[in-house]
C-alpha positions as CSV (number, residue, x, y, z in Angstrom):
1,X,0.0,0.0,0.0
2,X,1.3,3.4,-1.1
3,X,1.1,6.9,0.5
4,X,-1.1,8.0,-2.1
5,X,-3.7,5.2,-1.3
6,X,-3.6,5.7,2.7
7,X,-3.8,9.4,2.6
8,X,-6.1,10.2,-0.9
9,X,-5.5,11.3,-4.2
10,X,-3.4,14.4,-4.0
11,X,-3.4,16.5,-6.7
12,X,-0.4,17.5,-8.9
13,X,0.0,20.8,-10.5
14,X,2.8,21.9,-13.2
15,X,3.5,25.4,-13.1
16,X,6.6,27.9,-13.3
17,X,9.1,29.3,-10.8
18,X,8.3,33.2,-10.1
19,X,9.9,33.2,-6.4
20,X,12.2,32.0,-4.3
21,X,13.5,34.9,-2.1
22,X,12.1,33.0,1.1
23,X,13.7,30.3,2.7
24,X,12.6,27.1,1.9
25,X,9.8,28.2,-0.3
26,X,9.2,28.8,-3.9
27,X,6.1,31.0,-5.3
28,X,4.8,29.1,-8.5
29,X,2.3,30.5,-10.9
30,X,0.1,28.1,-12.9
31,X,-1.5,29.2,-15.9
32,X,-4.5,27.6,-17.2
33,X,-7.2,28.8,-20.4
34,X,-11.0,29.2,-19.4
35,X,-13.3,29.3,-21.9
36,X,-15.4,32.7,-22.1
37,X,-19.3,31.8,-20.6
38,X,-20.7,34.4,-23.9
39,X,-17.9,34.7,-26.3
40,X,-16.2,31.4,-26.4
41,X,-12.9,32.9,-26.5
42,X,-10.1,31.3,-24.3
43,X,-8.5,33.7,-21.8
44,X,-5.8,33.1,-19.7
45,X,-6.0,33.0,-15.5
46,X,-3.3,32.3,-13.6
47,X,-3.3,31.1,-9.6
48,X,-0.2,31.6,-7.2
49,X,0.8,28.6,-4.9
50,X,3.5,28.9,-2.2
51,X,5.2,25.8,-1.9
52,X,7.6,24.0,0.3
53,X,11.0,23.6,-0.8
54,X,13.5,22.0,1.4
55,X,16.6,22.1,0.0
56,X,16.3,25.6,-2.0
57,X,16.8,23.8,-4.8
58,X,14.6,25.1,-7.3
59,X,14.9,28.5,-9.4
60,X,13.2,31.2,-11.0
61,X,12.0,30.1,-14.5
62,X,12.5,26.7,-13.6
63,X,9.3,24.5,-14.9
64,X,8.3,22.7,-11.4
65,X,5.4,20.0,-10.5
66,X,4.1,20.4,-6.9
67,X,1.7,18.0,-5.2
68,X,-0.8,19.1,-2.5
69,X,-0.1,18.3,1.4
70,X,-0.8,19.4,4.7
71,X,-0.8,22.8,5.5
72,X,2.6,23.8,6.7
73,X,2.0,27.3,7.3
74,X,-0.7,30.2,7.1
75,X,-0.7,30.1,3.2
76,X,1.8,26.8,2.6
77,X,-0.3,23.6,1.8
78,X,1.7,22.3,-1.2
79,X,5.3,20.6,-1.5
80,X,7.6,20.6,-4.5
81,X,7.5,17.5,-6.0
82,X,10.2,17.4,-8.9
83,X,11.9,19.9,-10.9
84,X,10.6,19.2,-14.5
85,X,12.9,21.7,-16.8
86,X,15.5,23.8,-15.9
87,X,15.6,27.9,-16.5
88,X,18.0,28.4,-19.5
89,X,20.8,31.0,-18.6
């Protein structure tokens, strides 16, 4: 039995690097296309996660997937999972 299977389905979210001036925590924006309700036009929203980090290994720009988890803080409930791309130079 896994740690997925004892404690849920957590979700996973792929998103981009736009902070890391705090210890042990990243900021990650995730973009994602809504369709508009009248005009059927996709528009871009965006949501900001703060995310745990423990080795202050990840950069800005880098391309990250983060998975939900306990709250660790005030506004801190999800945990850097793996870093998927790198920021180019």
């Amino acid at each position: 039995m896994s740690v997925e299977n004892k404690r849920g389905r957590r979700r996973k979210i792929v998103g981009m690097v736009v902070g890391n001036k705090m210890r042990n925590t990243i900021v990650v924006e995730v973009v994602r296309l809504v369709k508009h309700s009248k005009y059927g036009k996709y528009i871009k929203r965006s949501s900001i996660y703060k995310s745990h980090d423990q080795n202050n290994e990840a950069k800005v720009g880098d391309k990250v997937e983060i998975i939900e988890a306990r709250p660790l803080s005030k506004t801190k409930s999800t945990r850097l999972l793996r870093i998927i791309e790198k920021a180019k130079p």
